[in-house]
C-alpha positions as CSV (number, residue, x, y, z in Angstrom):
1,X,0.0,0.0,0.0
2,X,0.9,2.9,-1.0
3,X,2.0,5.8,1.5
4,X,1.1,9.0,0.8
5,X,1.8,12.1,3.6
6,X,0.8,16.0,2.4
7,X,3.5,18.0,1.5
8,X,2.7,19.9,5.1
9,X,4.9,17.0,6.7
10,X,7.7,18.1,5.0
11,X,7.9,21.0,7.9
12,X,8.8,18.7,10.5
13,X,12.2,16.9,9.2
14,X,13.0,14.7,12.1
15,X,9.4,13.5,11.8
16,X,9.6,12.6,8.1
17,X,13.5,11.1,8.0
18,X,12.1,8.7,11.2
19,X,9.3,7.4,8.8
20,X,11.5,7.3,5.6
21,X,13.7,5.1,7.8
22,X,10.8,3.5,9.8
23,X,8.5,1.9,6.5
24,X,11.8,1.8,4.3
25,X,9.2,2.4,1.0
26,X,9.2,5.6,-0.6
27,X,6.6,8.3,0.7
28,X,4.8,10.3,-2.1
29,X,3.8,13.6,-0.9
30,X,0.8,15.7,-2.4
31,X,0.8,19.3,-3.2
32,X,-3.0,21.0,-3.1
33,X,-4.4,16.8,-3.6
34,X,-2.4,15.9,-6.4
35,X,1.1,14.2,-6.6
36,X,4.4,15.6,-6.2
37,X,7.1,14.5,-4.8
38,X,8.6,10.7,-3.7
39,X,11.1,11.0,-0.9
40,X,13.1,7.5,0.6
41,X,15.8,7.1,3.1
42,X,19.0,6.8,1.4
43,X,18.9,2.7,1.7
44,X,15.8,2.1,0.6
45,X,16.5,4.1,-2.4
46,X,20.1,2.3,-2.8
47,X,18.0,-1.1,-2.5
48,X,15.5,0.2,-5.4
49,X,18.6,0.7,-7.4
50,X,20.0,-2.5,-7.0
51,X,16.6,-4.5,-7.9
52,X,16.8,-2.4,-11.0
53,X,19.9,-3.7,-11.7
54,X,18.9,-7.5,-11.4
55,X,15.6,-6.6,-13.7
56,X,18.0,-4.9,-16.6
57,X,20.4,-8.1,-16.3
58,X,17.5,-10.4,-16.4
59,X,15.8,-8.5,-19.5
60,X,19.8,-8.7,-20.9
61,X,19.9,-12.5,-20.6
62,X,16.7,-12.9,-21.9
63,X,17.7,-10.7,-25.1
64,X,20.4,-13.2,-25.2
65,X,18.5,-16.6,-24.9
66,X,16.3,-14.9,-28.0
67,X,19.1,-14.4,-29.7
68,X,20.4,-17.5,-29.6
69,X,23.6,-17.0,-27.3
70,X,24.8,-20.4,-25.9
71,X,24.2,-21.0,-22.3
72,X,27.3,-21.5,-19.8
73,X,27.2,-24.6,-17.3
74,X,26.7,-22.7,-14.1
75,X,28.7,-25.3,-12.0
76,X,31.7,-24.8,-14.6
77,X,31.3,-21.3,-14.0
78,X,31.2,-21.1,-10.7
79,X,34.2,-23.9,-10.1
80,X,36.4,-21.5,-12.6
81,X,35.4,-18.9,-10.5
82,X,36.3,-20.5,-7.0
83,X,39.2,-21.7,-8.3
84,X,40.5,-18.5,-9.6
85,X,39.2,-16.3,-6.8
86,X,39.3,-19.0,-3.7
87,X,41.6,-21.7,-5.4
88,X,39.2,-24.3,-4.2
89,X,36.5,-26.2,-6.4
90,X,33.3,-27.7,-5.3
């Protein structure tokens, strides 16, 4: 569910970084009833980010599997990995 606070609350800072921090979802604020501004803590914003990230890698492999692009053996992968990085293999 949405949360959605007036743009009045912006007045009080303390009160507004506490529930940034507190729901860790962005807040949209309304300016004379309609929408204007989304404000998130600073993690929750980073965390947005990232899952961003995973769905424009996802969409990429999926351009790829279209394409035709041969798969990797993820075992392999991760062995070549382990060993290079760890030096031991699973």
């Amino acid at each position: 569910m949405p949360h959605i606070r007036p743009i009045t609350v912006l007045r009080n800072t303390n009160e507004i970084s506490e529930l940034c921090h507190k729901l860790a979802e962005p807040i949209f604020i309304t300016k004379n009833g309609y929408g204007d501004l989304v404000i998130m803590s600073i993690e929750t914003y980073e965390r947005k980010l990232a899952l961003v990230e995973v769905y424009k890698k996802l969409a990429e492999a999926d351009a790829q599997i279209k394409e035709g692009v041969p798969l990797l053996d993820g075992d392999k992968v991760l062995n070549e990995v382990r060993s290079k990085y760890v030096g031991k293999k699973v």
